[in-house]
C-alpha positions in Angstrom: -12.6 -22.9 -16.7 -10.8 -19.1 -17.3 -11.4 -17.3 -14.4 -10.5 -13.4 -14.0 -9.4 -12.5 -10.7 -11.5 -9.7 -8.7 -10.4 -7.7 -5.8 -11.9 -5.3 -4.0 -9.9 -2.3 -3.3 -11.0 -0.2 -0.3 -9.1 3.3 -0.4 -9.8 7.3 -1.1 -10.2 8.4 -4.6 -8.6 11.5 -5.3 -9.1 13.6 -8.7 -5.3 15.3 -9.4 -2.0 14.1 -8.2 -2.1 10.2 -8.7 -2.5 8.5 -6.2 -4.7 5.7 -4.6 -7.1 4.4 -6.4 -6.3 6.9 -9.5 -3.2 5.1 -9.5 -3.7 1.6 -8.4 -7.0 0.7 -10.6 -5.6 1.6 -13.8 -2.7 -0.3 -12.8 -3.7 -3.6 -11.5 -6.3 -3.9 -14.1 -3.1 -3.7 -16.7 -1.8 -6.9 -15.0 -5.0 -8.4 -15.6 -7.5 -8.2 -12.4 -10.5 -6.8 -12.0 -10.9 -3.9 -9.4 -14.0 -3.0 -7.4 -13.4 0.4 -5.5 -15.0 0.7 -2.2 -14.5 4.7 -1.2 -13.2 5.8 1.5 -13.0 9.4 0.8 -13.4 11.4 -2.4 -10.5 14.5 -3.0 -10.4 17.1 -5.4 -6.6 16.3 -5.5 -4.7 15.4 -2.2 -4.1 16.9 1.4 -0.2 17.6 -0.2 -2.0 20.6 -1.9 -2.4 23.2 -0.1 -6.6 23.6 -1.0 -8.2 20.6 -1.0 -12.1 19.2 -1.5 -12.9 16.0 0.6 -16.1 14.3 0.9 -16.1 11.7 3.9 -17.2 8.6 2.6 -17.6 6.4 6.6 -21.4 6.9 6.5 -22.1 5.6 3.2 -19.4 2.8 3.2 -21.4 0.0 5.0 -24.3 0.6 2.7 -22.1 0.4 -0.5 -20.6 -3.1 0.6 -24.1 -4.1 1.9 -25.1 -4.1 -1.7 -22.3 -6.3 -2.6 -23.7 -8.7 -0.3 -27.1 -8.4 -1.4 -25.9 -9.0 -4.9 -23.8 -12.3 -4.2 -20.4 -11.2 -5.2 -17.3 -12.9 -4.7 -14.2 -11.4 -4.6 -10.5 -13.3 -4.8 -8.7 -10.2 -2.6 -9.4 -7.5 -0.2 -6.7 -4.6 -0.3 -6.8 -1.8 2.2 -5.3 1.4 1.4 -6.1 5.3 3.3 -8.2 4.7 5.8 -10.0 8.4 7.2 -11.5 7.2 10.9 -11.8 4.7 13.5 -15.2 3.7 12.2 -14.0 3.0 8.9 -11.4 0.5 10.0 -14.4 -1.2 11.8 -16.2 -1.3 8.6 -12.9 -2.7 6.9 -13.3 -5.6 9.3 -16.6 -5.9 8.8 -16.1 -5.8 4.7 -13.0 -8.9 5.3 -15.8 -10.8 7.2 -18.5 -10.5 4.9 -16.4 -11.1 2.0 -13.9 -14.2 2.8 -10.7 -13.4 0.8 -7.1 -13.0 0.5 -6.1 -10.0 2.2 -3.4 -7.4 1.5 -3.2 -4.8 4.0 -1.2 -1.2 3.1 -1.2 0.4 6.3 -0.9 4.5 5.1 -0.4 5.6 8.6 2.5 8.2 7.9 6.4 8.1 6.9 9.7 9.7 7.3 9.0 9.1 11.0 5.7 11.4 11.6 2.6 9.5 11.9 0.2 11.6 9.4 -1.8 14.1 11.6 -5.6 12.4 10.3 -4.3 9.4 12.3 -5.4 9.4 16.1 -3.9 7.1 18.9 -7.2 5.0 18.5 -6.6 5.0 14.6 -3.6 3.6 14.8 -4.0 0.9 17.5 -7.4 -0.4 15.6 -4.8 -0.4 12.7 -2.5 -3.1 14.7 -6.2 -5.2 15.2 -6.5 -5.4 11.4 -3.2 -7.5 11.2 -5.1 -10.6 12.7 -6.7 -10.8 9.2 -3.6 -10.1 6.9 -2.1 -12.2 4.4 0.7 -9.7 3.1 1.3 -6.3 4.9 3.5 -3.8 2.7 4.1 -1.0 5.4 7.1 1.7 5.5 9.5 2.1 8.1 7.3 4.8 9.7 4.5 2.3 9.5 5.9 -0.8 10.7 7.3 0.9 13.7 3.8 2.3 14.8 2.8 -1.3 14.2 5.1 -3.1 16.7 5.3 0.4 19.1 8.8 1.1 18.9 10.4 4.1 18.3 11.6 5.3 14.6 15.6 4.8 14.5 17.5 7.7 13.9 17.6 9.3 10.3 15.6 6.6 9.5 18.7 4.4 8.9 18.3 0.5 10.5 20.2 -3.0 10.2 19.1 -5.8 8.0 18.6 -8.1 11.6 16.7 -4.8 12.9 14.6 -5.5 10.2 14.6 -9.4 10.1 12.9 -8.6 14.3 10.3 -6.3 12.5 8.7 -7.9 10.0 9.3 -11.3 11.9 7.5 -9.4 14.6 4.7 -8.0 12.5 4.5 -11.7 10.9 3.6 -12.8 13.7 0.6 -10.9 14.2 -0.8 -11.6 11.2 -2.6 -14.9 9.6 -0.5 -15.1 6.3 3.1 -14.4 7.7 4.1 -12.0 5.1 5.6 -8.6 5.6 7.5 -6.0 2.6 8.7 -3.7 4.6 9.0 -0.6 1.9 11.6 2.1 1.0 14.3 1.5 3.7 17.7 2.9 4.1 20.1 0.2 4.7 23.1 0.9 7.9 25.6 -1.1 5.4 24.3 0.1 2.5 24.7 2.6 0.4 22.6 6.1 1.3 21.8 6.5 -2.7 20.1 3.0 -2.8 16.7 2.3 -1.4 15.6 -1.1 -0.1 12.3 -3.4 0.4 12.7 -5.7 2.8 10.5 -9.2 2.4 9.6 -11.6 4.6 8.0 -14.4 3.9 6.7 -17.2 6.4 10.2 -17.1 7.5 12.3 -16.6 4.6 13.9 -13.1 4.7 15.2 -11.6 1.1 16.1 -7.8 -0.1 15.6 -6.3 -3.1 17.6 -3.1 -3.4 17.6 -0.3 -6.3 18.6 3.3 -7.0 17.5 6.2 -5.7 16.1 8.6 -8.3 15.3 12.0 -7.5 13.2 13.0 -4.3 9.9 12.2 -2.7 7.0 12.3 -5.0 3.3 11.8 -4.3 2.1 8.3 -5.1 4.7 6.3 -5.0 3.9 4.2 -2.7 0.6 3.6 -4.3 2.6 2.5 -7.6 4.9 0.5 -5.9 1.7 -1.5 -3.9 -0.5 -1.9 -7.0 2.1 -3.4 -8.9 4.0 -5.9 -6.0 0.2 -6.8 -4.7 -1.4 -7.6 -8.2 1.7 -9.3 -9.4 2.0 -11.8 -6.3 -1.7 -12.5 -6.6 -0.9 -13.3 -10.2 1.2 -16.2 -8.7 4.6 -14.9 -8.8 6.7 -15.0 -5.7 6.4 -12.1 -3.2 10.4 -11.0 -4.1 10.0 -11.2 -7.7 6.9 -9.4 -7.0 8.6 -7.1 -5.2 11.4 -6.2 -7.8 8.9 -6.0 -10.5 7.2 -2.8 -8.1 10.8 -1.2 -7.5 12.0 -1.4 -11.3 8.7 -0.1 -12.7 8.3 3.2 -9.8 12.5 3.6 -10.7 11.5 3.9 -13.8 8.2 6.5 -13.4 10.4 8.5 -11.1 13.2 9.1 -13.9 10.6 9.7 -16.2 8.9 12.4 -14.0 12.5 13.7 -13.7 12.9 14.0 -17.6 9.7 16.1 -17.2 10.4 18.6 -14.5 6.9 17.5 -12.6 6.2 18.7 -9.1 6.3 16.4 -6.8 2.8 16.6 -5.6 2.2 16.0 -9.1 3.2 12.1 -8.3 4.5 9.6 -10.9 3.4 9.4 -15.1 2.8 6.0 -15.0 0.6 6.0 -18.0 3.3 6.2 -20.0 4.7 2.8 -19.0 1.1 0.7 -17.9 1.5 -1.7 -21.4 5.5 -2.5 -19.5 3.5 -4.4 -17.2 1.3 -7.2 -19.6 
């Protein structure tokens, strides 16, 4: 029998500036899986404007998943993305537990080195508790380094075997042994070229491309969407990986060509039928 994948994607939903699950639904559902939101937090557009609307979603969370239960759904993943509060990274655990899945674990914590300032010391170290349950983690540099406690290296430049001890290290923590660590600059590489380190139960790969422009919003909600749908799909996690880097490249130019602002984040709408 045909059988659609379904994963439940527990993240904010913000109105203007793609990202989360404005980005990632429209996305993964264009590489053929269903997606089943789970709010954590609803935004008029997102905390890189300087006015924002949020509506905190922790108190009705457990009773929107609750319903899930009651109605006997199944789901084939659990992704993680933005999470607002301690008490909704119990409520996480409680969703991975009540709903036995594959999970894929973004941890948005921060980047560039600066732990975002919504994340407190008891966010981040129920964060490292989540790993336990992990099949693939996709954190940052910033991210990974908060995982494992060790300090950010300097101008965020590191090693290929400083990575290898990372993600091995996060790995390890985790039940599925498999770690992208996202966006790195390379020591031996070249400073215009961007890398994704990928670790998987052992094996170590990296999949490099060219910069493009600066920072913009949502990228690394593009980049997940794509590299987590596309390894569910069955393909491996690098090809999955390069698949994510070539199509946010190729947003990235194209937001370039169109002078956006970078809190504007990526068009990707422009190139969703790239990824059938």
């Amino acid at each position: 029998m045909i059988k659609q994948k379904r994963l439940a994607l527990i993240n904010d939903v913000t109105g203007f500036g793609r990202c989360s699950v404005t980005v990632e639904l429209p996305i993964i559902s264009a590489l053929k899986i269903q997606v089943c939101p789970l709010p954590t937090a609803l935004l008029s557009v997102h905390t890189g404007f300087k006015d924002y609307f949020m509506d905190d979603f922790t108190d009705r969370m457990n009773a929107y998943a609750d319903s899930w239960q009651r109605n006997n759904l199944i789901f084939d993943a659990v992704a993680t993305g933005f999470l607002g509060s301690a008490a909704q990274i119990e409520i996480v655990r409680r969703v991975i537990k009540n709903f036995p899945a594959v999970v894929i674990i973004d941890p948005v914590m921060g980047d560039h080195g600066k732990i975002y300032k919504s994340y407190t010391r008891e966010m981040c170290r129920r964060m490292r508790e989540l790993l336990e349950f992990a099949d693939l983690v996709t954190p940052n540099l910033t991210e990974a380094c908060e995982l494992l406690g060790v300090p950010y290296p300097e101008g965020g430049v590191v090693s290929d075997s400083e990575l290898a001890t990372m993600a091995a290290n996060i790995a390890a923590k985790t039940r599925g042994g498999r770690v992208v660590i996202t966006g790195v600059t390379l020591e031996a590489g070249d400073r215009d070229d961007i890398a994704n380190f990928i670790f998987d139960g052992g094996q170590v790969d990296i999949v490099t491309s060219r910069r493009v422009g600066g920072d913009r919003s949502g990228s690394g909600d593009v980049f997940f969407a794509v590299a987590a749908a596309s390894w569910l799909n069955g393909e491996t996690l690098t090809d999955a990986t390069r698949k994510a880097a070539d199509f946010v490249g190729k947003c990235i130019a194209h937001a370039e060509r169109l002078d956006l602002p970078w809190n504007w984040g990526l068009p990707f709408e422009e190139f969703l039928t790239d990824l059938r």
